[in-house]
Structure formats: C-alpha cells, structure tokens
Backbone as a printed PyTorch tensor [residue, N CA C, xyz], in Angstrom:
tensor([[[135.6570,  59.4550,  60.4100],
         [134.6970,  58.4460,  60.7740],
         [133.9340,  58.9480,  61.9990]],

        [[132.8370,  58.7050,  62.0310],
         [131.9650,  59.2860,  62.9370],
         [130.7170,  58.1610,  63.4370]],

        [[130.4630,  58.1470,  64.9050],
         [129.8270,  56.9630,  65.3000],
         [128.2640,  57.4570,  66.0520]],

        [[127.2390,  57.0040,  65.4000],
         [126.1480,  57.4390,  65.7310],
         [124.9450,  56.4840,  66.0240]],

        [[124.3730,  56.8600,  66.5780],
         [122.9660,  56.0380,  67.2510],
         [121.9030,  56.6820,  66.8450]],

        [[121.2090,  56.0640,  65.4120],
         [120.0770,  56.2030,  64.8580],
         [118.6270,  56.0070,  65.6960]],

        [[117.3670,  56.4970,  64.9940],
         [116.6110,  56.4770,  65.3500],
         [115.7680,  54.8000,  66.0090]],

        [[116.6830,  54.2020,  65.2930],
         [116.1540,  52.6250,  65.8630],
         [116.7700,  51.6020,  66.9880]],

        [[117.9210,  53.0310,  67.4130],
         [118.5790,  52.8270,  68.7310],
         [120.0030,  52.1790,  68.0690]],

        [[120.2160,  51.8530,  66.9950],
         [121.2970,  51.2710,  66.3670],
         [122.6630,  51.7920,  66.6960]],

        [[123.5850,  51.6270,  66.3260],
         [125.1510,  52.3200,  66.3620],
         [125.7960,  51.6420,  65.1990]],

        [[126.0330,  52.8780,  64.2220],
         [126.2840,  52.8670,  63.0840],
         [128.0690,  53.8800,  62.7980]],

        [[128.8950,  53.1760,  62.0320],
         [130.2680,  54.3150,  61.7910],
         [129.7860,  54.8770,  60.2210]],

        [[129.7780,  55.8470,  60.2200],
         [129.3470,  56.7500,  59.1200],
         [130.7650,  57.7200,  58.4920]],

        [[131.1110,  57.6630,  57.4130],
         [132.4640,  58.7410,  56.9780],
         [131.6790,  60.1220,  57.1480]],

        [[132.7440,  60.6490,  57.0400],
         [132.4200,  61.7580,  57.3470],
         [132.0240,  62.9710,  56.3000]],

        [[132.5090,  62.8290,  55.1990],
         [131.4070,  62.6770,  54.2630],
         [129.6480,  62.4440,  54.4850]],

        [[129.4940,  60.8560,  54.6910],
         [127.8720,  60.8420,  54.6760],
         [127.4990,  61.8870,  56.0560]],

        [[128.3420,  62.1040,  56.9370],
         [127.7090,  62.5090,  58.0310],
         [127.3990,  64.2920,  57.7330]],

        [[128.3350,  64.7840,  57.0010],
         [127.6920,  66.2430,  56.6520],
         [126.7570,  66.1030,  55.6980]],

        [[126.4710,  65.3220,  54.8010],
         [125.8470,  65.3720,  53.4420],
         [124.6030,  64.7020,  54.2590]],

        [[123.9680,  63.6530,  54.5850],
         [123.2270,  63.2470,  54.7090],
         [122.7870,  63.6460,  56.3310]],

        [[122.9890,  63.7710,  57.6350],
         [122.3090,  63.9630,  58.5270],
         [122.7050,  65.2780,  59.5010]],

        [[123.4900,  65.9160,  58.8220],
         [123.3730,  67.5720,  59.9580],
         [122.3730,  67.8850,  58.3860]],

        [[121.8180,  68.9290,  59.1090],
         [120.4260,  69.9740,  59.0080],
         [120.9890,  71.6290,  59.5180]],

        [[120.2240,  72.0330,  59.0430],
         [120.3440,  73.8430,  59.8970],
         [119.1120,  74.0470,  60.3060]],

        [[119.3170,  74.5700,  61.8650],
         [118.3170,  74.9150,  62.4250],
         [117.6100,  76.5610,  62.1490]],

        [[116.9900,  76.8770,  62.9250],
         [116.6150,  78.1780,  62.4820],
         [117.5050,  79.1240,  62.3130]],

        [[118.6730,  78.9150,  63.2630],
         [119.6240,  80.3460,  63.5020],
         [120.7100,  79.8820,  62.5910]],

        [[120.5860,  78.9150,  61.5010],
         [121.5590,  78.7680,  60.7800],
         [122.7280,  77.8160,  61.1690]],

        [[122.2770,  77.3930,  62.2590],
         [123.4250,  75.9950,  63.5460],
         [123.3220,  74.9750,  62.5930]],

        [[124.7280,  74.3650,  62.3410],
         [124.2010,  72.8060,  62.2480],
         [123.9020,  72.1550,  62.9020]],

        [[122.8520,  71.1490,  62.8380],
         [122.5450,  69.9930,  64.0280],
         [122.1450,  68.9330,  62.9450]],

        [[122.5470,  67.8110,  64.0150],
         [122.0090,  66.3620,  63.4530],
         [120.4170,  66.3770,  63.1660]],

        [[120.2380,  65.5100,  62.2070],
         [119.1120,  64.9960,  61.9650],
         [118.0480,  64.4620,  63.5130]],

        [[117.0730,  64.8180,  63.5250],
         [116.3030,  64.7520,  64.8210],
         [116.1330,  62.8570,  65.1570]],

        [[116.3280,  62.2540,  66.1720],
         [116.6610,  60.8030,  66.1410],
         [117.8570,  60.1290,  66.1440]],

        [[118.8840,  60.8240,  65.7150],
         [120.2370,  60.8010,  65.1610],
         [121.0250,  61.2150,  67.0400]],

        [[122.5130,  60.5780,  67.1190],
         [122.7640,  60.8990,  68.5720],
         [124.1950,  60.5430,  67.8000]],

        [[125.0150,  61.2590,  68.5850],
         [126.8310,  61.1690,  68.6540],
         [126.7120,  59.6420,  69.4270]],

        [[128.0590,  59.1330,  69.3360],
         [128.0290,  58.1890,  70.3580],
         [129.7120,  57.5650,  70.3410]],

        [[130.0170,  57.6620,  71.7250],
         [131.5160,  57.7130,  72.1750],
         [132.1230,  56.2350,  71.2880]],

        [[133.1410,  56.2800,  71.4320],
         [133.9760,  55.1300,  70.9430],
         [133.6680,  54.2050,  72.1140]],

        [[133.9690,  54.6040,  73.1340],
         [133.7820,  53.4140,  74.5760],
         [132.3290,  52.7090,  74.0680]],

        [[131.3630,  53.4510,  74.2210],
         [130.0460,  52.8030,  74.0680],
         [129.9240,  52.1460,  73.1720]],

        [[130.5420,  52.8230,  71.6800],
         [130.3860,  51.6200,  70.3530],
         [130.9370,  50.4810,  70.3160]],

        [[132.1250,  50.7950,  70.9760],
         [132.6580,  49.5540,  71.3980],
         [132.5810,  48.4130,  72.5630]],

        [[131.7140,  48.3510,  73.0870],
         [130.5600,  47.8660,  74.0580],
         [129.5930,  47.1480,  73.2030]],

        [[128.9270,  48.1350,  72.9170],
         [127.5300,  47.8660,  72.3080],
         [127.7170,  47.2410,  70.9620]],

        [[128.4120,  47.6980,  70.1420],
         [128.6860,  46.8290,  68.9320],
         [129.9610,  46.5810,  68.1620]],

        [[130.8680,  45.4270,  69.2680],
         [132.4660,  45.4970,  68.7260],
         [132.3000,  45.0070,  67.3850]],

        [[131.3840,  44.6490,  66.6520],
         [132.1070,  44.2380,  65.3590],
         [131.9940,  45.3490,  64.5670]],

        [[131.7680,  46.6810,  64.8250],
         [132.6310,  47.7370,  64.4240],
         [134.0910,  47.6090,  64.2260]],

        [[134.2450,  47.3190,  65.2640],
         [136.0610,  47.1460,  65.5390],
         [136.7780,  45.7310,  65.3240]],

        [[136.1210,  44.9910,  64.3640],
         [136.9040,  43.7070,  64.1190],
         [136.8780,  42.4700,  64.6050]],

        [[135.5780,  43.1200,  65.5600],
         [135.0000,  41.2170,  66.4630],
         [133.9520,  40.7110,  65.6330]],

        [[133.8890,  39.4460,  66.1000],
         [133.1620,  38.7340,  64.9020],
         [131.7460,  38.5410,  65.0540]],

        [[130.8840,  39.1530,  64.1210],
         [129.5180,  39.1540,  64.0140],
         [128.3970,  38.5990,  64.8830]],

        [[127.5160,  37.9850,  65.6340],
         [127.3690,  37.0690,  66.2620],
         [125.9980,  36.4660,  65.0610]],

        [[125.5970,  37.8860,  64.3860],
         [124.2490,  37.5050,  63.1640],
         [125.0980,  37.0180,  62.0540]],

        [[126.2120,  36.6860,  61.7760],
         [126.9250,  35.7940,  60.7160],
         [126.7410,  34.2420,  61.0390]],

        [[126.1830,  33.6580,  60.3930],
         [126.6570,  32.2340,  60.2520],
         [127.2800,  31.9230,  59.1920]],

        [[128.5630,  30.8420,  59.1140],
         [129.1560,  30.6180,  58.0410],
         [128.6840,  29.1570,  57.7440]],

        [[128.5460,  29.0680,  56.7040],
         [128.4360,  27.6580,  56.0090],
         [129.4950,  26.7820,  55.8470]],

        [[129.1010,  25.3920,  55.8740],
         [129.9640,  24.3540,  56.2400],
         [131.2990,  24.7140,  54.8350]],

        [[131.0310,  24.9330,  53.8530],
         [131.7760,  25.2260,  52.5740],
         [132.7080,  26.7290,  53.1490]],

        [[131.9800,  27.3090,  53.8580],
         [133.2670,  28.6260,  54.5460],
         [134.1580,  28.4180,  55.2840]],

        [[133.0720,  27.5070,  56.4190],
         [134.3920,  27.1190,  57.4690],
         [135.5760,  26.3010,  56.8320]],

        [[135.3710,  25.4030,  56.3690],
         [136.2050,  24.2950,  55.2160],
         [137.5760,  25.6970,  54.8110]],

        [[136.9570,  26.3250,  53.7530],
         [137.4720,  27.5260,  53.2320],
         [138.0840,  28.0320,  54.1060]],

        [[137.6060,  28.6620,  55.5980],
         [138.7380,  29.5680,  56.2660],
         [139.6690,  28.9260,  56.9260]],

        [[139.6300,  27.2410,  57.2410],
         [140.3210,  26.5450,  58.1810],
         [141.6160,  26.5530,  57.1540]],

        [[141.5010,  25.9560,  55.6960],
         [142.1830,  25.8030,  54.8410],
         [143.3720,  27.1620,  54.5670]],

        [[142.3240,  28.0580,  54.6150],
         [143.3350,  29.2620,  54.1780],
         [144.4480,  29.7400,  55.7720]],

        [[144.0930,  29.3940,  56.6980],
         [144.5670,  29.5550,  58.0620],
         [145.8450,  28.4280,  57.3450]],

        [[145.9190,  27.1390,  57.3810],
         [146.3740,  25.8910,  57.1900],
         [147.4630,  26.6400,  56.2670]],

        [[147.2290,  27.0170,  54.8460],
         [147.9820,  27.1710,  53.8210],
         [148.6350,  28.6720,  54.3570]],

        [[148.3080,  29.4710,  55.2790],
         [148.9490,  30.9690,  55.1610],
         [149.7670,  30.2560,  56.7160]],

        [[150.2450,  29.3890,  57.6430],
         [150.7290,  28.9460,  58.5660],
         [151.9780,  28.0710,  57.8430]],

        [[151.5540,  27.5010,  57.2630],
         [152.8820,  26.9350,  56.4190],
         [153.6010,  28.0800,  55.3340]],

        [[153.1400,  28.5530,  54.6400],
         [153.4070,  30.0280,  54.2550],
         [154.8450,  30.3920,  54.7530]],

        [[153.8880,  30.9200,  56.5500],
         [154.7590,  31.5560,  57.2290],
         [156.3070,  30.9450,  57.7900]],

        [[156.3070,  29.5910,  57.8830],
         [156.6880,  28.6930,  58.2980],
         [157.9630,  28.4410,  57.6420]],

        [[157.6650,  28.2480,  56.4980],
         [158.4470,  28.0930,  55.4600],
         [159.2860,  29.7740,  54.6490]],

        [[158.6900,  30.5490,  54.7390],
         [159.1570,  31.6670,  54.7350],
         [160.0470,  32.0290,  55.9270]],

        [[160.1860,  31.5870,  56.7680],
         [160.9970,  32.1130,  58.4480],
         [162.0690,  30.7140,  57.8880]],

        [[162.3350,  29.6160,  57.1150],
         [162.9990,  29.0190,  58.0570],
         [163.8900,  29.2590,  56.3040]],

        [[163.3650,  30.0440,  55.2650],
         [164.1190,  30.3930,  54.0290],
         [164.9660,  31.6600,  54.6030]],

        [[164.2860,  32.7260,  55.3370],
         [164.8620,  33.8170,  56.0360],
         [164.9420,  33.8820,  56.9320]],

        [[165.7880,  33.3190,  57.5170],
         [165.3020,  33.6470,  59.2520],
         [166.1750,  34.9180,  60.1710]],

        [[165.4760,  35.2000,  60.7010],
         [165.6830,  36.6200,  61.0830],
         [167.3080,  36.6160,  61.4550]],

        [[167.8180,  37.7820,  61.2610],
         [169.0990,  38.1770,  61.4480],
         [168.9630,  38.8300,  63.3420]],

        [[169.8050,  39.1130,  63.6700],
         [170.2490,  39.3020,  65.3120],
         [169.7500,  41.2660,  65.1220]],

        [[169.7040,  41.7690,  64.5250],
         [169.3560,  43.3890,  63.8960],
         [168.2450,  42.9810,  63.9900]],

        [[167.3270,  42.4900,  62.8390],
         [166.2520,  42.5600,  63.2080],
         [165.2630,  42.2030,  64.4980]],

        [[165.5340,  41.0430,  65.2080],
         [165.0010,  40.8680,  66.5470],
         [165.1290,  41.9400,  67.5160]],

        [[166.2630,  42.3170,  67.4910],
         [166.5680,  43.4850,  68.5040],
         [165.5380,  44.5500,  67.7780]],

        [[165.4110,  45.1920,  66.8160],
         [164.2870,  46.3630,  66.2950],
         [163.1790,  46.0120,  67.1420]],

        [[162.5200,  44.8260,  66.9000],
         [161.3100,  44.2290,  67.0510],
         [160.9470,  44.0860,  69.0670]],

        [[162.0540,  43.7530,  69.8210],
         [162.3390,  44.4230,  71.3080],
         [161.9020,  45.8600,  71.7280]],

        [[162.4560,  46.1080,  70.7070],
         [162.6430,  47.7600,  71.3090],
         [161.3820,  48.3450,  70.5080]]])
C-alpha cells in the first residue's frame, strides 16, 4: 500500500500494484519516477490530513434516517449477541490470565 498526493493536492492509498502500473514512468536515464503531479506522502501526514484512510468516519458521508435506524439496531442486536454469548461461556480463570499478559 502506498500513500500519495495527487495532482489536485488529494491523499490517496493506492496498492501497489496500481502504483507501478499506473504512475511511475521512466525518465530519460531509464530511472523510475512518479508521474509528474504525483508526491509520496508519509503515514503521519495521511493520517492528519485524511484519517478516514485509517477507519475514522467520513465527514462527506451522510447517513439516512433508514441507516442510522439500521446501524443503531445492528449495534443493539450484536450487544446482546455478546451478552448472551459471555454469560453461555463465560470465561475460564486460563483464559483471563492470557488476555493480562
């Protein structure tokens, strides 16, 4: 995975795959180089500049009243889930101690 800042100032994660196939070039002496516009760009900065790379939540998403409904529900039903699964198994004195250490 590779993190880059396009020509429209963007910060984009690209595989690494698209990143040889589509934006290194050869220069005259046969060098690879990025596509002209194209910039590396650190993990610190991407993650600054655009955490929902990394799993924060969109701020250009809006969810609709029918999603939120939907995700509160599925929160609701995977909490009892859990709930009910811990009190069918509940942890043995071995496992807590793993989970310590």
């Amino acid at each position: 995975m590779k993190l880059i800042r396009n020509a429209k100032n963007a910060i984009h994660a690209v595989s690494d795959e698209h990143y040889a196939r589509y934006l290194i070039v050869k220069d005259d002496a046969g060098n690879d180089q990025l596509k002209p516009g194209y910039h590396p760009v650190t993990e610190a900065t991407a993650r600054k500049e655009r955490p929902q790379l990394f799993g924060a939540a969109d701020p250009a998403v809006r969810y609709t009243p029918r999603e939120l409904v939907a995700r509160r529900k599925y929160a609701e039903d995977l909490a009892a889930y859990m709930k009910a699964d811990a009190e069918t198994h509940p942890a043995s004195e071995s496992d807590t101690q793993d989970k310590a250490e």
